[in-house]
C-alpha positions as CSV (number, residue, x, y, z in Angstrom):
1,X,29.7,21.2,12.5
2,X,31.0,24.3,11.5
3,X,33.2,24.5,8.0
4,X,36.5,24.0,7.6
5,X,37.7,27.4,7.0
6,X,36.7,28.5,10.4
7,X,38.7,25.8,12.3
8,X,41.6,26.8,10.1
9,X,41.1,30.7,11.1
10,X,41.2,29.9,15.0
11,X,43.8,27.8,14.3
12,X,46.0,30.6,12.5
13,X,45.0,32.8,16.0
14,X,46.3,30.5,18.1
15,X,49.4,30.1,16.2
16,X,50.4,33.6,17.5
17,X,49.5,32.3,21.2
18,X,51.2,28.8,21.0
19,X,52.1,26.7,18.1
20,X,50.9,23.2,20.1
21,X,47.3,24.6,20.4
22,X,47.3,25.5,17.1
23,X,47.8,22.3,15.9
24,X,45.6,20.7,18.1
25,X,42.6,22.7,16.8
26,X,43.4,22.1,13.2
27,X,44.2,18.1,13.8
28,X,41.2,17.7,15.4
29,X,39.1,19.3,12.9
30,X,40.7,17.4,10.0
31,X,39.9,14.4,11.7
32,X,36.2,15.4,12.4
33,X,35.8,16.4,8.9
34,X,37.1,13.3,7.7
35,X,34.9,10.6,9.6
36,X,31.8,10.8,7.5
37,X,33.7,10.1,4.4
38,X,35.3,7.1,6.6
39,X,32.5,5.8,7.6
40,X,30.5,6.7,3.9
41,X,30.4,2.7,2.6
42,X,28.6,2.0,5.9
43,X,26.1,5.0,5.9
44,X,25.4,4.8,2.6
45,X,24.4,0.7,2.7
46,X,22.0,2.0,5.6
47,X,20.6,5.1,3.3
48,X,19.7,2.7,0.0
49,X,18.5,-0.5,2.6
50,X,15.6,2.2,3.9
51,X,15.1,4.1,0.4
52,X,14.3,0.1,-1.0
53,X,12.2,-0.4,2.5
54,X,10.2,3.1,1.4
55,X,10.1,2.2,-2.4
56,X,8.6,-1.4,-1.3
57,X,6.1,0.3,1.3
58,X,4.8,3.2,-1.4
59,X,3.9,-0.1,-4.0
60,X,1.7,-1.9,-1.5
61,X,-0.2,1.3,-0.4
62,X,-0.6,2.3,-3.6
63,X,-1.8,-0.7,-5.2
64,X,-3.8,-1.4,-2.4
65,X,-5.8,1.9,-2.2
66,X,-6.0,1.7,-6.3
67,X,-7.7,-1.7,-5.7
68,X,-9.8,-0.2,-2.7
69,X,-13.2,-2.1,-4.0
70,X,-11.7,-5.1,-4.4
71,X,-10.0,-5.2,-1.2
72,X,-13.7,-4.3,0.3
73,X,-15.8,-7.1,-2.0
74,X,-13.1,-9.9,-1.1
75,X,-12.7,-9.3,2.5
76,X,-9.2,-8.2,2.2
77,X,-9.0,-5.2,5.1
78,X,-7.5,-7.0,7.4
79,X,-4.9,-8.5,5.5
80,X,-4.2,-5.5,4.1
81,X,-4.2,-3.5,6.9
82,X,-1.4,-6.3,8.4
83,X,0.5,-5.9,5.0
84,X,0.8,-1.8,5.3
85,X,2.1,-2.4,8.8
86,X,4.5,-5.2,8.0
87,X,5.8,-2.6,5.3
88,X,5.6,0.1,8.0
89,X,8.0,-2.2,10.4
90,X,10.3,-3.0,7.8
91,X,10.5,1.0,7.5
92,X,11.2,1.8,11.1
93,X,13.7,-1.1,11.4
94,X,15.4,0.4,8.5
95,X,15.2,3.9,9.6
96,X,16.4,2.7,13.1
97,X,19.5,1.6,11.4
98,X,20.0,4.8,9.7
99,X,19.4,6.5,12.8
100,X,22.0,4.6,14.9
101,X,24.6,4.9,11.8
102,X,23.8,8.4,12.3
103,X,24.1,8.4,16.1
104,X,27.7,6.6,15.3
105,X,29.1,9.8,12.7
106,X,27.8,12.8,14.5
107,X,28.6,10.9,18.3
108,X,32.0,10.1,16.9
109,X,32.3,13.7,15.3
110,X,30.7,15.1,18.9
111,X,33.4,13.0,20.7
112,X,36.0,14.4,18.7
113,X,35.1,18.2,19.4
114,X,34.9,17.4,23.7
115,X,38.2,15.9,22.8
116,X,39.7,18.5,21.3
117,X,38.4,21.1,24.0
118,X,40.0,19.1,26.8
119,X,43.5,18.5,25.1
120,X,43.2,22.9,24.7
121,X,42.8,22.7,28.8
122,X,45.3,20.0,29.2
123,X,48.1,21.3,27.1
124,X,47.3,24.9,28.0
125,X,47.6,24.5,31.9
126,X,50.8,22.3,31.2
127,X,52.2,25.8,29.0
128,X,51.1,27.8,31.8
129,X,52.9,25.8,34.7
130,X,56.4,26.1,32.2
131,X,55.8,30.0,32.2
132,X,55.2,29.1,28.1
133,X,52.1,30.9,27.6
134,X,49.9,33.2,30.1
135,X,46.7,32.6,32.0
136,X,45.2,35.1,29.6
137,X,46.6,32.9,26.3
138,X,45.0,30.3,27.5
139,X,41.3,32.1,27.5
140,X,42.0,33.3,24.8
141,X,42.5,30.0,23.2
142,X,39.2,28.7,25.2
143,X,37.2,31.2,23.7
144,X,38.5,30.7,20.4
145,X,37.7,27.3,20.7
146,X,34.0,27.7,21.4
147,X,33.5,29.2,18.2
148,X,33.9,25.9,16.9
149,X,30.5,23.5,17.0
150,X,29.9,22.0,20.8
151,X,29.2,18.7,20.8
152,X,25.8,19.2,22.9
153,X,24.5,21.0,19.6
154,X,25.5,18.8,17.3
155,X,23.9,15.8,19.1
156,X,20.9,17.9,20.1
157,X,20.4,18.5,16.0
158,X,20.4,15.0,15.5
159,X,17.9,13.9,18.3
160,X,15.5,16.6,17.2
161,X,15.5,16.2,13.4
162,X,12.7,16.0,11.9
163,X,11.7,11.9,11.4
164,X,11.4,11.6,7.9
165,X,11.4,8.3,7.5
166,X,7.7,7.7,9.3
167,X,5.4,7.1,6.7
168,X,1.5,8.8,7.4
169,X,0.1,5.4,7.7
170,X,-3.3,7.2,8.8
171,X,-4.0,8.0,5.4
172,X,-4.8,4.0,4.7
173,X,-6.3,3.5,7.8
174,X,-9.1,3.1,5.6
175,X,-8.7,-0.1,4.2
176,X,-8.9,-1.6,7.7
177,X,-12.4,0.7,8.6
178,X,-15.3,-1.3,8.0
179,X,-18.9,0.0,8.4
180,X,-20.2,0.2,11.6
181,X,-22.4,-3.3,11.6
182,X,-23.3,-3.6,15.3
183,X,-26.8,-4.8,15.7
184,X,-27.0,-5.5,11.5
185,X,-28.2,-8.7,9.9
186,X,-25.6,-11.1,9.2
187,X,-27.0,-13.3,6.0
188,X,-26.1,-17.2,5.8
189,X,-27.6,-18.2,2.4
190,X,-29.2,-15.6,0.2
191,X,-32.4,-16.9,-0.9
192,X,-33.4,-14.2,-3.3
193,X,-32.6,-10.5,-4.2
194,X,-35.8,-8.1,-4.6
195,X,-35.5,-4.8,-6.3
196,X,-38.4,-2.5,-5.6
197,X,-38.7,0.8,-7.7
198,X,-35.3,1.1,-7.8
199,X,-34.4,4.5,-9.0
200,X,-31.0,6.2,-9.1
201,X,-29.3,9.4,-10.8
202,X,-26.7,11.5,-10.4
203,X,-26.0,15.5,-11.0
204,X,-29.8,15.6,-12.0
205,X,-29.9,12.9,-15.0
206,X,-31.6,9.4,-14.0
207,X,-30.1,6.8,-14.5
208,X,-32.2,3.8,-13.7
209,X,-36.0,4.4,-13.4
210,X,-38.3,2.6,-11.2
211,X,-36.5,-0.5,-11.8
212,X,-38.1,-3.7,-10.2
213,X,-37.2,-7.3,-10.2
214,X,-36.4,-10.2,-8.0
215,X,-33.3,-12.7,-8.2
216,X,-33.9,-16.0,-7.1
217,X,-31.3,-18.5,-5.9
218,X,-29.4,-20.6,-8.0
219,X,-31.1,-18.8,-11.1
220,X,-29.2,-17.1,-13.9
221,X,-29.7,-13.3,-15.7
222,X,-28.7,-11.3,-18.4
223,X,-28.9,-7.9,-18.0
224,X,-28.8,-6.0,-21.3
225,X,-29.5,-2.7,-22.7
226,X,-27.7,0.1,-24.5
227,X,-24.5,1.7,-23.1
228,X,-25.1,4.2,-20.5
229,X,-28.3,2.5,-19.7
230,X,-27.5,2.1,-15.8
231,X,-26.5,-2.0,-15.8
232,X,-23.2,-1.6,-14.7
233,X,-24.6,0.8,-11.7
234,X,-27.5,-1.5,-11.0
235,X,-24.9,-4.3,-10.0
236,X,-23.0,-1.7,-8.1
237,X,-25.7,-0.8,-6.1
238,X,-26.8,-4.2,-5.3
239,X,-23.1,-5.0,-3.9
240,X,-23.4,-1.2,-2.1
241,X,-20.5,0.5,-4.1
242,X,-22.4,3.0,-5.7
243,X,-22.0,6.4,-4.5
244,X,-24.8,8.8,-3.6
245,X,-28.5,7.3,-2.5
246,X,-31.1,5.7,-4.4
247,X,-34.8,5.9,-4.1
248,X,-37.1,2.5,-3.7
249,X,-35.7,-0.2,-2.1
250,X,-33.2,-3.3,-2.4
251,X,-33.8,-6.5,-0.4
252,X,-32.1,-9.7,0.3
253,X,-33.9,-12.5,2.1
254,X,-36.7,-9.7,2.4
255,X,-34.1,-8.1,4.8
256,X,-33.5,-4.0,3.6
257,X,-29.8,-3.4,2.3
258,X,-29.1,-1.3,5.0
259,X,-30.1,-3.5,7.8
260,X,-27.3,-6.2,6.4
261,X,-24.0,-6.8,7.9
262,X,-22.2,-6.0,4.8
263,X,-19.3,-8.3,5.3
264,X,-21.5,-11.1,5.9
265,X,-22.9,-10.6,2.3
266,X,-19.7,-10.2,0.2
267,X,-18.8,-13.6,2.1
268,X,-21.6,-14.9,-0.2
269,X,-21.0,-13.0,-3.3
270,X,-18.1,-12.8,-6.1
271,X,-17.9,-9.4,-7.7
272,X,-16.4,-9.1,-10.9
273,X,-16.4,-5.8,-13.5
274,X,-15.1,-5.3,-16.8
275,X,-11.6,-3.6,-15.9
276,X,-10.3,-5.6,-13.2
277,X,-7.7,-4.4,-10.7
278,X,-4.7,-6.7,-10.2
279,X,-2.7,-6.1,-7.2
280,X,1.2,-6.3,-6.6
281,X,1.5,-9.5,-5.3
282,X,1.9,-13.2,-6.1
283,X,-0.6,-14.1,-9.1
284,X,-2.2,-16.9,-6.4
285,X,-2.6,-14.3,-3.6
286,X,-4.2,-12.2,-6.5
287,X,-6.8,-14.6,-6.8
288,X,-7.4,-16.4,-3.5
289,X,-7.1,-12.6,-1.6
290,X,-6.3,-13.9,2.0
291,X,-9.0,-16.6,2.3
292,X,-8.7,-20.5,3.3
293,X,-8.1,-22.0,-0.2
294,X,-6.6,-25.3,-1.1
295,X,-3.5,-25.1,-3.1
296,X,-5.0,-28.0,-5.6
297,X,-8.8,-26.2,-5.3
298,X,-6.5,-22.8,-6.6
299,X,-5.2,-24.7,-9.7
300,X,-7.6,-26.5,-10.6
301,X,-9.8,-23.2,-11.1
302,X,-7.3,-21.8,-12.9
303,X,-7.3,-25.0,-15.4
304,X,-10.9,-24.6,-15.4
305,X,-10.3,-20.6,-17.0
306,X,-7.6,-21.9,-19.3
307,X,-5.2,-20.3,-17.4
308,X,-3.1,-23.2,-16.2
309,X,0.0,-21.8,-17.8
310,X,0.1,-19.1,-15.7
311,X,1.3,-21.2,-12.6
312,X,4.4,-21.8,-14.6
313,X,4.9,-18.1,-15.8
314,X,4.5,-16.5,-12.7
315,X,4.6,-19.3,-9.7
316,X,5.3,-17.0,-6.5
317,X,7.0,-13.8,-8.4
318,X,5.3,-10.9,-7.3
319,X,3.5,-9.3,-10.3
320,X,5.3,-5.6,-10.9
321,X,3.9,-2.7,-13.2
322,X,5.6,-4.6,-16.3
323,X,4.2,-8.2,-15.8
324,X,0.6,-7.0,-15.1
325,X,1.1,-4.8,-18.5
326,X,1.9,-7.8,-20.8
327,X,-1.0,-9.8,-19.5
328,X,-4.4,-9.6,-22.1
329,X,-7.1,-7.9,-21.1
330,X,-8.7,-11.6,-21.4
331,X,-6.3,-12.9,-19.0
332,X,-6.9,-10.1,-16.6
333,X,-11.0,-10.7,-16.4
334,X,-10.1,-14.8,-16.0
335,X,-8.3,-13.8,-13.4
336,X,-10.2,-11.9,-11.9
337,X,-13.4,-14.4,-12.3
338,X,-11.3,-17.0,-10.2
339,X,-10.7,-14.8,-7.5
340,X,-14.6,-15.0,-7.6
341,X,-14.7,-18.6,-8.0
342,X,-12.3,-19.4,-5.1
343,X,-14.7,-17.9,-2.6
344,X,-17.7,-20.3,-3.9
345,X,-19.9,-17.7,-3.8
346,X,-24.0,-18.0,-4.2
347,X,-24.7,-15.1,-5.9
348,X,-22.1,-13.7,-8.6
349,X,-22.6,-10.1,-10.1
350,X,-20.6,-9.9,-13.2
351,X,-20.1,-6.5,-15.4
352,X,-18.7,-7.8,-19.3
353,X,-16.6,-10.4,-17.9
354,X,-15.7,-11.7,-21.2
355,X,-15.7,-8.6,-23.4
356,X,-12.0,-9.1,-24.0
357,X,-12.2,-12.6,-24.4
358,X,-12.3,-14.2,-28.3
359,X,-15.6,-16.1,-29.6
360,X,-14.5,-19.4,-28.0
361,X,-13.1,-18.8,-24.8
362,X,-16.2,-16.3,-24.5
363,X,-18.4,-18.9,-24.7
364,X,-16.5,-21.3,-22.7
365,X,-16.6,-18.9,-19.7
366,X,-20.3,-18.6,-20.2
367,X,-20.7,-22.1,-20.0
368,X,-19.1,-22.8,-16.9
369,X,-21.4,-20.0,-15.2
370,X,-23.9,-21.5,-16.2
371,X,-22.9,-24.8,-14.4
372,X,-22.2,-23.2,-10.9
373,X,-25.1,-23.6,-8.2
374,X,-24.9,-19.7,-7.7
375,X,-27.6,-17.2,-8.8
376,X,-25.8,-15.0,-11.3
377,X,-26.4,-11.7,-12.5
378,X,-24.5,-10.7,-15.8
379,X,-24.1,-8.1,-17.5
380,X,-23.4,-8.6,-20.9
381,X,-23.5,-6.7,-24.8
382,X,-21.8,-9.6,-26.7
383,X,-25.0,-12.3,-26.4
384,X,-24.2,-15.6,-27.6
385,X,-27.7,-17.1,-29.5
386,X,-26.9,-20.5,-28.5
387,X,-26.8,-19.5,-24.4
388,X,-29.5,-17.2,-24.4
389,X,-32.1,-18.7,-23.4
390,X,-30.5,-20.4,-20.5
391,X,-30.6,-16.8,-18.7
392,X,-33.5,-14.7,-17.8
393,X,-33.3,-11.7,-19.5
394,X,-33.6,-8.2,-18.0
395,X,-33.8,-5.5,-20.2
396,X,-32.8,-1.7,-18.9
């Protein structure tokens, strides 16, 4: 729609051919001016009710693709793939909304401007049959009146704007890709873990040298070793979320990494490292990530980790930015251990689990390792004398 100043100069022009016209032109134009700001409460409702919809979808993609390996480990895709596009819905509902509130201003606005063209005709002809005005006043008038904006272009600008409000969902397709594991081994219970000259570096510096072991089921390990000494990337590579390639081999039930149907083995493992991600959701969907777990089976881990006073804290409050910020880092690797622990895994591969955890609850979380029928693999640099030799040690 054009400005107002240009209604108001055809409107001066056609005071000189008929003062009727005139004021049907500047009327009109008021009037079309003035529907957006009458119809503002009701467009602007629609605007904030999609900006919250686009606010709500940006925090679940985002926390999702910051905790990318964890939705991998816990056999989250698929959830989260059905959580984007829930957001995604929510998005076009919203926008379709906005669009029809849209649809309602400029149609109205549109509406107005045909209107206004056929009371020119209308009161025009009826001047010319009463000898008022001429045939050539009222072209004149017609002409003047198609400098004003034609309907057809204003609804043809709204039909082809540019759809802003479709989010680029294809970017997180990811989360819902899984490797392609046709014709690969699915494993039902892992009987043992063989490393065989395992060697691994990155931008020319090695980081774990011929490196061989085997894990056997239901058995527990420590590794240890100085900082930097590749433990942390040894467990990664096991669980396949190292990047880059490795030279030497890694087995599970004598069956090549590889060869394994990937989501069939983190069915059977709980992954857990030192800085655990926690997502935006409820602290239970935190932890039981999408899988079949019983509501008292959920608490009753969480009693187990001393953290049985965070069902009352939290209950079903989505945790935001804030809440996740005032948790310990204690209370962030307990949770994260039983979202491990809900998926009874047998083998667990754990990176300083308790390295924010005091002397006590330290040892306490040691100790109840040590009772699951799991093999476990644990990285650790605070040893505790009286545990040691409960674990077989592996030195890097």
């Amino acid at each position: 729609m054009y400005p107002l100043y240009t209604d108001v100069c055809v409107a001066l022009e056609l005071f000189q051919i008929h003062w009727l016209l005139a004021v049907i032109i500047f009327g009109s134009s008021i009037l079309i001016i003035m529907i957006p700001n009458i119809m503002r409460g009701y467009a602007s409702k629609n605007r904030k009710n999609y900006g919250e919809a686009l606010e709500k979808f940006n925090a679940v993609q985002q926390s999702l693709l910051s905790g990318a390996e964890t939705v991998k480990v816990c056999l989250y895709r698929s959830n989260a793939k059905r959580m984007i596009e829930n957001k995604n819905n929510e998005i076009e509902k919203e926008e379709k909304r906005l669009r029809n509130c849209q649809v309602s201003v400029y149609g109205l606005a549109g509406g107005m401007q045909i209107l206004k063209r056929f009371l020119i005709l209308a009161v025009g002809v009826y001047l010319i049959y009463r000898n008022i005005i001429k045939v050539g006043g009222l072209l004149v008038a017609v002409q003047l009146a198609e400098v004003l904006a034609a309907p057809a272009e204003t609804l043809a600008y709204l039909l082809n704007a540019k759809n802003e409000a479709r989010p680029l969902v294809e970017k997180y397709e990811q989360l819902a890709e899984t490797e392609e594991d046709r014709g690969k081994t699915d494993i039902n219970d892992i009987e043992d873990i063989c490393v065989e000259h395992l060697s691994y570096g990155r931008n020319g510096v090695k980081i774990i040298k011929d490196v061989s072991f085997t894990f056997e089921k239901g058995r527990k390990y420590m590794l240890t070793g100085s900082s930097g000494s590749g433990k942390s990337t040894f467990l990664r590579l096991i669980g396949k979320l190292q990047e880059g390639t490795y030279q030497g081999n890694i087995r599970i039930n004598g069956i090549l990494l590889e060869e394994i149907n990937m989501d069939s083995l983190y069915g059977k493992m709980g992954i857990v490292f030192q800085e655990p991600y926690l997502f935006g959701f409820s602290l239970k969907e935190n932890i039981i990530m999408g899988r079949n777990v019983k509501d008292s089976d959920y608490e009753a881990i969480l009693k187990k980790l001393n953290l049985g006073y965070l069902l009352e804290r939290f209950s079903d409050v989505e945790l935001d930015t804030e809440m996740v910020a005032k948790l310990s880092g204690g209370e962030k690797q307990r949770i994260a251990l039983a979202r491990a622990m809900v998926g009874k895994p047998q083998v667990y591969l754990l990176d300083e689990i308790t390295s924010s955890l005091d002397e006590q609850n330290a040892r306490e979380m040691e100790e109840i390792l040590l009772a699951e029928d799991a093999m476990v693999l644990y990285v650790c640099h605070k040893i505790i004398p009286e545990l040691k030799e409960q674990y077989e040690m592996l030195t890097f």
